[in-house]
N, C-alpha and C positions, 0 to 999 in steps of 0.2 A: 702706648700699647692700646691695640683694639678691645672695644667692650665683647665681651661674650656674648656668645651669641642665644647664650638660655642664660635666664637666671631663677633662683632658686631662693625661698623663702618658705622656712620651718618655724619664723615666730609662732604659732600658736600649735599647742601641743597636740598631736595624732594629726597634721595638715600640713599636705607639702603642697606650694602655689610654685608652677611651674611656670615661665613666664617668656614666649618667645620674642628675641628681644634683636628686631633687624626693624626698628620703626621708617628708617629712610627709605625701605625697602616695603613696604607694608608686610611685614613679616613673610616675606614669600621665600616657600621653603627651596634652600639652596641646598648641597651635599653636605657642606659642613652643619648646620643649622638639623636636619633630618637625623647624622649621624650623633650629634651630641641628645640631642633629643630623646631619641631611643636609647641609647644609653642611661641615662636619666631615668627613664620611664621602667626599666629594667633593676636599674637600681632601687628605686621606689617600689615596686610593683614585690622586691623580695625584703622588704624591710618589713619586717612586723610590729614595727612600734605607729606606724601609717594605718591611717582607718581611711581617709579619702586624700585625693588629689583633684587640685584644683590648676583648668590651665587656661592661660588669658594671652593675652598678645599686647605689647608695649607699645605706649603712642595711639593715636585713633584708630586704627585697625588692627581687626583681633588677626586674622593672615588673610592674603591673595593668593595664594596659591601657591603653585609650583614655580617657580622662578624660571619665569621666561628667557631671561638673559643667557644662563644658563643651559638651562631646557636646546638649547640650539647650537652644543657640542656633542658632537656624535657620541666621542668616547666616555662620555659620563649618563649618556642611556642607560644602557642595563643598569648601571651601579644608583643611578636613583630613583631606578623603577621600584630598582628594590628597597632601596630606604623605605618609600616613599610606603609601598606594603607592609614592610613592618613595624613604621611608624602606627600603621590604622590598625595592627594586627597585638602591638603592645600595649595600645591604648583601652582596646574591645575585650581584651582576656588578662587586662589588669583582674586579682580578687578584689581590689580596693576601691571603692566610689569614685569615679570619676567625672568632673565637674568642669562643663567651658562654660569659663564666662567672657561671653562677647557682646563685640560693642562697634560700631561704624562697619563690617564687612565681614565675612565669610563666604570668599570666593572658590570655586573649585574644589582644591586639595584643602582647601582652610574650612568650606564644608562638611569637606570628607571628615577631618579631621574633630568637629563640634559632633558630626551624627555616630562617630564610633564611641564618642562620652554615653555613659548612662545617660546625662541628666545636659540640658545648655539651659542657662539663662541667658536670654539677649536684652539689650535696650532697643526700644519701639523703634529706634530710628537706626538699627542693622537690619543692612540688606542682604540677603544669600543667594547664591545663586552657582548654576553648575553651566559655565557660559563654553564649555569643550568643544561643543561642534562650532560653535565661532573662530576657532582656529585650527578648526584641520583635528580634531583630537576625540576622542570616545573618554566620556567619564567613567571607567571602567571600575578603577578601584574602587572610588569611593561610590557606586552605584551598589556596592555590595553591599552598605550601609543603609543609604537612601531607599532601597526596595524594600528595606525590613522596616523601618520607620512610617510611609505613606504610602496611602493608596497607591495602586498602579496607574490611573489614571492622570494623579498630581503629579507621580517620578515622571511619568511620559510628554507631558506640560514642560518639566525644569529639563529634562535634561534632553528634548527634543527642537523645544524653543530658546532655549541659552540665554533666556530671562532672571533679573531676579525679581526674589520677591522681599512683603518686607518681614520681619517679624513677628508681628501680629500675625499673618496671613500664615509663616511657619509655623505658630502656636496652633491656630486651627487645623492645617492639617499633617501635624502632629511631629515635627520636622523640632521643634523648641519644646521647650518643656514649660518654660515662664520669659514670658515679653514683658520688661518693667521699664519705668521711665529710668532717665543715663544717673539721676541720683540714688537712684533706690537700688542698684544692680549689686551692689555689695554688700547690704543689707540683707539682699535675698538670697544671694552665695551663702549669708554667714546661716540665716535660720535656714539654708538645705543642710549644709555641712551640719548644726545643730542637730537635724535629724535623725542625719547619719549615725552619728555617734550615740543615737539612744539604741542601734541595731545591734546586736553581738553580731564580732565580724566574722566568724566562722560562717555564719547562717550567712551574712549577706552575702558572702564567697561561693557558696554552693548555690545560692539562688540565683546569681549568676550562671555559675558552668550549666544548671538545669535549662535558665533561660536558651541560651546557647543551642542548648542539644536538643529543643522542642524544633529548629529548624532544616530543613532538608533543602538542598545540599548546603552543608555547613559551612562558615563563614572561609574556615581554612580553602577547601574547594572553591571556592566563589573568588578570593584571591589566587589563588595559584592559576584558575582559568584567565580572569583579568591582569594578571602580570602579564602574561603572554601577550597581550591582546595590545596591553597599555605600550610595551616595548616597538610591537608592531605597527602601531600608530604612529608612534613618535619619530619614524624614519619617514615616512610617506610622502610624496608631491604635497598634497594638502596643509600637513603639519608645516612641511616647510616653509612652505606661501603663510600658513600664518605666524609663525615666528616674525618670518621678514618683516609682513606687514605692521607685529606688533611693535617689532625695532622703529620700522620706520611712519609710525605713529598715523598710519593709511586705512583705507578698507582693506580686505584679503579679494584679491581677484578667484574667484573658483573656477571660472570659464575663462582659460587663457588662451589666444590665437584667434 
């Protein structure tokens, strides 16, 4: 029997560690992987014995994205645009603390997925990065994220040049919340989580929805606009030259003929 593809761990009281668990794959999110996920996240997110949630990735990387392999079946477009939104959409309007801790990668959707948490701890030596126009793609979702987090000139840098950067360099501008060496990353999980739990969770619950509603147009808009966008991509010449390409381990030609 296959391992699951989340796994879950409530040892320590009021803290669920969420855990995506496709390491051969570097966690890159598939249909299945998206849909158990958000169920989870849903689950947690209405239990009130949870004060935070903390969520990491199995094996050296924390996730690469959207799963390319994948990604280049037509008929499962729409259905994991949409995951893929309401993955970032249950994570961002969790009431509960929300906690990545990453370590070797945060690619893409694995990105999107660290800047929709309150809070990332990374280790110095995770790289991030929103490489989309490298294959034919718009970071649309998770730019909903990214433009609330960093200046507009750093999003316009990541997600113009499909660079990464490392974690240090996200901490400055403002993308990490704490860049710690690879021993110290769970120590510093445990004294955030520690924090947490000195907040009454009512109050941190609404100082969230406040957070939220100080911005214009709202995060719900900003995904509803880039679903569209993100679905639209995904079908395109370009897309498709970079699938290929990423299949067959090449450059993506852009100027063909």
């Amino acid at each position: 029997m296959s391992e699951p593809c989340i796994l879950l761990d409530r040892s320590r009281p009021g803290i669920l560690s969420l855990t995506l668990n496709r390491p051969d794959k570097r966690n890159a999110l598939n249909v299945a992987l998206l849909q158990k996920f958000t169920d989870q996240m849903r689950a947690a997110n209405n239990d009130p014995a949870l004060r935070a949630i903390v969520i990491r990735g199995a094996g050296p990387i924390f996730c690469a994205g959207l799963d390319l392999q994948e990604a280049r079946e037509e008929s499962l477009v729409h259905r994991s645009g949409e995951l893929i939104a309401e993955m970032l959409r249950v994570v961002y309007f969790s009431p509960k603390v929300t906690i990545a801790a990453v370590r070797g990668a945060a690619i893409a959707g694995g990105a999107g997925l660290m800047s929709a948490c309150d809070l990332a701890v990374a280790t110095v030596d995770t790289r991030i990065g929103y490489p989309e126009v490298r294959i034919g793609l718009v970071a649309g979702l998770v730019m909903t994220f990214l433009r609330r987090q960093v200046p507009e000139r750093q999003a316009r840098e990541l997600l113009l040049l499909g660079e990464t950067i490392s974690a240090e360099r996200a901490q400055e501008i403002g993308l990490v919340s704490r860049a710690v060496p690879e021993d110290l990353l769970e120590d510093t999980v445990d004294m955030v989580v520690d924090c947490v739990l000195k907040g009454a969770p009512g109050a941190i619950a609404k100082s969230k929805e406040m957070l939220d509603s100080m911005w214009r147009p709202s995060v719900e808009e900003d995904l509803e606009r880039t679903l569209s966008l993100h679905r639209e991509m995904r079908k395109t010449p370009e897309a498709l030259e970079g699938f290929a390409a990423f299949k067959e381990k090449r450059c993506p030609n852009w100027h063909p003929g």
